[in-house]
C-alpha angles and dihedrals in degrees: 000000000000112000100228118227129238109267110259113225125205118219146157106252129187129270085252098065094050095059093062095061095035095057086040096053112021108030101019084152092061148056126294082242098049084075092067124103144196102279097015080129092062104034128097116238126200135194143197107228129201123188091343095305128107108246091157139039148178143158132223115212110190093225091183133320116335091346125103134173119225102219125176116013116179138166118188107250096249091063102043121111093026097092093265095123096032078055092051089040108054084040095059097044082049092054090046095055097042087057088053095254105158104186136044121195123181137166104228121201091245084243087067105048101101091058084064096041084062085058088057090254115147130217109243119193130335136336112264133180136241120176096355087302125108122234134178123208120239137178144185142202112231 
């Protein structure tokens, strides 16, 4: 007998919410602000949810027409390995195409990007740091 999950829901969630799991699982040497970036205020940002509480997040910036940029992915660390980000992440690609975006950016820790190659996302140009932490650019086609 197989024990069933709770269902995951995908939903757009506030800045606010966000900051919390970005400062938890990114920065958790810093200060809740210190998460925040340029544009949080006009992106769009997007969680996993089980059983009503935010275990993933992301947020989408429109960095011109039909392009986007994904910045700022987290998933608290109770919840990782267990499909919680991959959820959020194809949702959200869903979502992007549905609305005719034709191109995802997005700027991957170099430890993670495995997890975007399986998403069909490519590595474009050289590693570069932020933070003391190095990073590659990739990008899709939707």
């Amino acid at each position: 007998m197989t024990m069933e999950r709770e269902p995951v829901n995908f939903a757009t969630i506030t800045l606010e919410q966000c900051l919390d799991i970005r400062q938890a699982v990114l920065w958790p040497h810093l200060e809740r602000n210190a998460s925040r970036v340029e544009g949080d205020e006009n992106a769009a940002h997007f969680g996993a949810l089980f059983n009503a509480q935010v275990v993933s997040c992301l947020s989408v910036f429109i960095i011109g027409e039909q392009r986007c940029q994904i910045r700022k992915f987290a998933t608290l660390q109770a919840w990782q390995q267990q499909g919680f980000g991959g959820f959020l992440f194809q949702s959200v690609l869903d979502k992007l195409m549905q609305d005719g975006v034709k191109t995802v950016t997005l700027d991957a820790r170099t430890s993670a990007a495995g997890f975007y190659t399986r998403f069909g996302f490519t590595p474009e140009g050289e590693t570069f740091y932020k933070k003391e932490v190095q990073y590659i650019r990739m990008s899709r086609t939707l």
